[in-house]
Each structure stands twice: as C-alpha cells, then as structure tokens.
ROPAMAR-605646 format. One record per residue (C-alpha): residue in one letter; residue number from 1; x, y, z. Coordinates in Angstrom, 2 decimals. Layout:
N
a NUM X Y Z
...
***
This chain:
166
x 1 -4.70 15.81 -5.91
x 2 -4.69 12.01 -6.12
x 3 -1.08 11.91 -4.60
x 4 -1.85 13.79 -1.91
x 5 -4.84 11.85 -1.09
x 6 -2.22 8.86 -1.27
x 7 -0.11 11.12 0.91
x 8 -2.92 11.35 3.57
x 9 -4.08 7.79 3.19
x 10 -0.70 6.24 4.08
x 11 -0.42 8.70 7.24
x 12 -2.68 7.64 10.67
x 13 -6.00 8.33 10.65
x 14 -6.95 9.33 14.44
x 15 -5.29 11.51 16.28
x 16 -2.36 9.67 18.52
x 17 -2.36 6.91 16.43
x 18 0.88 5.42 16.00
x 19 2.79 2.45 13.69
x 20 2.66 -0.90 15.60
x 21 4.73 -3.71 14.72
x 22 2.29 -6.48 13.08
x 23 3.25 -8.49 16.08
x 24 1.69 -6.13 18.14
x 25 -1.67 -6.60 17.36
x 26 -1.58 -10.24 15.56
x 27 -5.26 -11.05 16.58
x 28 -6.63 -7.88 14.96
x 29 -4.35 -8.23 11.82
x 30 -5.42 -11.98 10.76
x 31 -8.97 -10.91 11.36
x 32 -8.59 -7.56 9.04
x 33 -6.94 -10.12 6.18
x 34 -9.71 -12.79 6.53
x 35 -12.20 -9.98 5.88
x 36 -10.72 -8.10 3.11
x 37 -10.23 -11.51 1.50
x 38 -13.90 -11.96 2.22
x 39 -15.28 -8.87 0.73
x 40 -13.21 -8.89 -2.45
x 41 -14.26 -13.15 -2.49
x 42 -10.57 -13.65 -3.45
x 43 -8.55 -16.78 -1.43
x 44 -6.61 -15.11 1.37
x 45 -3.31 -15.58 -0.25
x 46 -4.53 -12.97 -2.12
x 47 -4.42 -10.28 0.82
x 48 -1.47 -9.36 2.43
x 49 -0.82 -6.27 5.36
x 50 1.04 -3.14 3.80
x 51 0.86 -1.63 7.77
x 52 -0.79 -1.82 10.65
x 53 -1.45 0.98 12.73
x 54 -2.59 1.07 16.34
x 55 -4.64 3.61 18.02
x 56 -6.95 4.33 21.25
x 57 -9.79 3.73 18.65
x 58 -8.45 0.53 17.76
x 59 -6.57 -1.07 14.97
x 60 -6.22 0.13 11.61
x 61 -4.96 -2.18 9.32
x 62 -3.64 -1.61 5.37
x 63 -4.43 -4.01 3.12
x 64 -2.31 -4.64 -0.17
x 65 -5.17 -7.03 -2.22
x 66 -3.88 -8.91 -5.31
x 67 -4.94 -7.45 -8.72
x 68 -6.65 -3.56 -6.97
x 69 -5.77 -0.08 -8.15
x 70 -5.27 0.49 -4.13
x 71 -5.20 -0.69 -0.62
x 72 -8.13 -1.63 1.53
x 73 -8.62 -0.55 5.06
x 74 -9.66 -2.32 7.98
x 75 -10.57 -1.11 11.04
x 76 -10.71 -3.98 14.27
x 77 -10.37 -3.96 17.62
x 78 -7.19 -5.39 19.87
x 79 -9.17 -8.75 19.90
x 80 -10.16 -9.00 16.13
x 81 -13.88 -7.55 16.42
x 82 -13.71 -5.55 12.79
x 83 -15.48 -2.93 12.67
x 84 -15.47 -2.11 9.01
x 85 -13.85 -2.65 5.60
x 86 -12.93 -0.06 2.54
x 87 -11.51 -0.05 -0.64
x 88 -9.63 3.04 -0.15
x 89 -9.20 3.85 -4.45
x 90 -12.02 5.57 -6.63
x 91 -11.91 4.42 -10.48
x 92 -9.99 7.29 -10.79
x 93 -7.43 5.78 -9.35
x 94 -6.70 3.52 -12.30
x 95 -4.50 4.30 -14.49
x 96 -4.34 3.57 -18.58
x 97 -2.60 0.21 -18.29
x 98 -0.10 1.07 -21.20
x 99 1.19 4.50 -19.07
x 100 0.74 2.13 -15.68
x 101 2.80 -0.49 -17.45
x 102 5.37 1.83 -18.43
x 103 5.84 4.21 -15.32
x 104 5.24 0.49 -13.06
x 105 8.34 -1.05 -14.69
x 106 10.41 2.01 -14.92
x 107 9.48 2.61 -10.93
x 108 10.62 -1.38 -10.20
x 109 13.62 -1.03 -12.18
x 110 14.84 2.43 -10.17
x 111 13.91 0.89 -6.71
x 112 15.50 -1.83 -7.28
x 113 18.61 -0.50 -8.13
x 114 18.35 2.11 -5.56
x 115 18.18 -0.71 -2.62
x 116 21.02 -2.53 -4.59
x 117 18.81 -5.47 -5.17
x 118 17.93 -7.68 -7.72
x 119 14.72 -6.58 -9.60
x 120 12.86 -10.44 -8.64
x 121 13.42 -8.94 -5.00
x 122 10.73 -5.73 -5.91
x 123 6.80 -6.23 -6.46
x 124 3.62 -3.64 -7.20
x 125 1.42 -2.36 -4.58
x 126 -0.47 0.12 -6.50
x 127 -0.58 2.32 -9.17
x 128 -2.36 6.14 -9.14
x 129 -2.21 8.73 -11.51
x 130 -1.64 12.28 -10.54
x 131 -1.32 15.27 -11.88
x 132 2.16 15.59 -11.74
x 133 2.47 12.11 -13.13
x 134 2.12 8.47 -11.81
x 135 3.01 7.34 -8.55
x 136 3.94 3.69 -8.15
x 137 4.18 2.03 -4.68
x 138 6.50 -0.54 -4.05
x 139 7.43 -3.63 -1.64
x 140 10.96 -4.51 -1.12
x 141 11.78 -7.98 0.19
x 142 12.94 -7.26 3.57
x 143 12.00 -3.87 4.10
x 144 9.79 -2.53 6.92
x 145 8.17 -0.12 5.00
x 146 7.04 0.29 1.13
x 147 9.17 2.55 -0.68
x 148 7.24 5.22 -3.67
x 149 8.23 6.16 -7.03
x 150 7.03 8.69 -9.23
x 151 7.19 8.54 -12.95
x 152 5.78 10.37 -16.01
x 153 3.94 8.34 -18.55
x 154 6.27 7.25 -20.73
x 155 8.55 5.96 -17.84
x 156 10.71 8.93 -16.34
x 157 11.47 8.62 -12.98
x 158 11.26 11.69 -10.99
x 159 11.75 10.41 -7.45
x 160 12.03 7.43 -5.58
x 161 11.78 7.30 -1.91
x 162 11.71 4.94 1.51
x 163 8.63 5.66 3.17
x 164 9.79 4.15 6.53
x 165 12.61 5.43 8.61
x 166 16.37 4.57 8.17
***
C-alpha cells in the first residue's frame, strides 16, 4: 500500500500536468524551498527540489528536506505566490531504523554500482516500508531524476530502477 502511495505521489497531481525543467519555473521553485525550510524551521540548506512539476493550476514543487521520512510538497504559482505546504509521509512511513539502516545501505551500495559510480556519488531521499519490503529512494550526482530501490529487511535487493527517462 505504502509503495503505491509512493508510486502515486511521485506521478503529477492535476490532470495535464507535466515535468518542467527547474529552470522553467525558477521564481516558483526558490519560493517553494524558502517555505518548506520555513515550516520545518530548518536553515534552507536543509531543503533541496527532488522535481518540479508544472501545470495549468500552477507549480508543484517536491521537496527532499534533510533528516524526514518523506518529501514535502509545495504548491506556487509561476510568480512564487505559494499556495500551500505538506509533508507528504504519515508516521507510518518510518521505518525501524535498524531494517532502514540495513535495506538504506544495501539500496546505496546496488545503485551505485548499477550507475558505475562511486558510492560518495549516491545519497538518501527517503525511506518507506511496504509490504513487500522497503523502498529506498535515491539521488545520483548528475542524474535528472532519482532512481528507487527496493530491499527486504535484512538488506536484499529486489530491484533497482531509474525513475526518469534514458
């Protein structure tokens, strides 16, 4: 269940919304960081954009925020008006931190060798349990997109995947 809410929260929201380069909407990204960063009172090197997605509704922007179980959303308009901010996890969403820690590293380890890259060159996004195991996201220095991993556990990678296109 909890993967395929992940499923449906990494997929656009409103109908014709499409991805947008974070170029495209600058104004409304910076304003969607400085607000997250607000809410959670962290310093805004904290907070940094997983995706930004672009809509006739507006902006939609995914936050990755140091230290959460999940992203935050952020909704704004073209010219950084934000309309609202989310945590987009339950406390469901966390996972024992001895089976996090386990299926986490075993997820880095398989990305990262996956990609061909050294394992200093992968980093955590989130962490959420599932039925069928634990699901790790991951950022890859230079890549688009973040790629997912799922794991039991005890660290047995089932799958690992690049959630962008190429």
């Amino acid at each position: 269940m909890k993967l395929l809410l992940a499923a449906i929260l990494m997929t656009p929201l409103v109908a014709g919304a499409s991805t947008a380069r974070a170029d495209s909407s600058p104004v409304a990204e910076k304003a969607c960081l400085a607000a997250v960063a607000e809410q959670t009172g962290l310093d805004p090197s904290k907070v940094s954009t997983i995706e930004v997605l672009t809509a006739e509704a507006g902006v939609l922007v995914t936050v990755k925020v140091e230290g959460a179980t999940a992203p935050w959303s952020c909704q704004s308009d073209e010219k950084g008006n934000v309309a609202g901010v989310m945590f987009t996890g339950t406390d469901g969403d966390a996972v024992p931190a001895e089976a996090a820690s386990a299926a986490e590293e075993a997820c880095l380890e398989a990305v990262a060798k996956q990609t061909n890259l050294d394992r200093s060159k992968v980093s955590t996004i989130e962490v959420l349990s599932a039925e069928a195991g634990v699901m790790v996201t991951v950022q890859v220095e230079g890549a688009e997109k973040p790629w997912s991993c799922q794991s039991d556990e005890a660290g047995n990678v089932s799958g690992v995947m690049y959630m962008g296109e190429g």
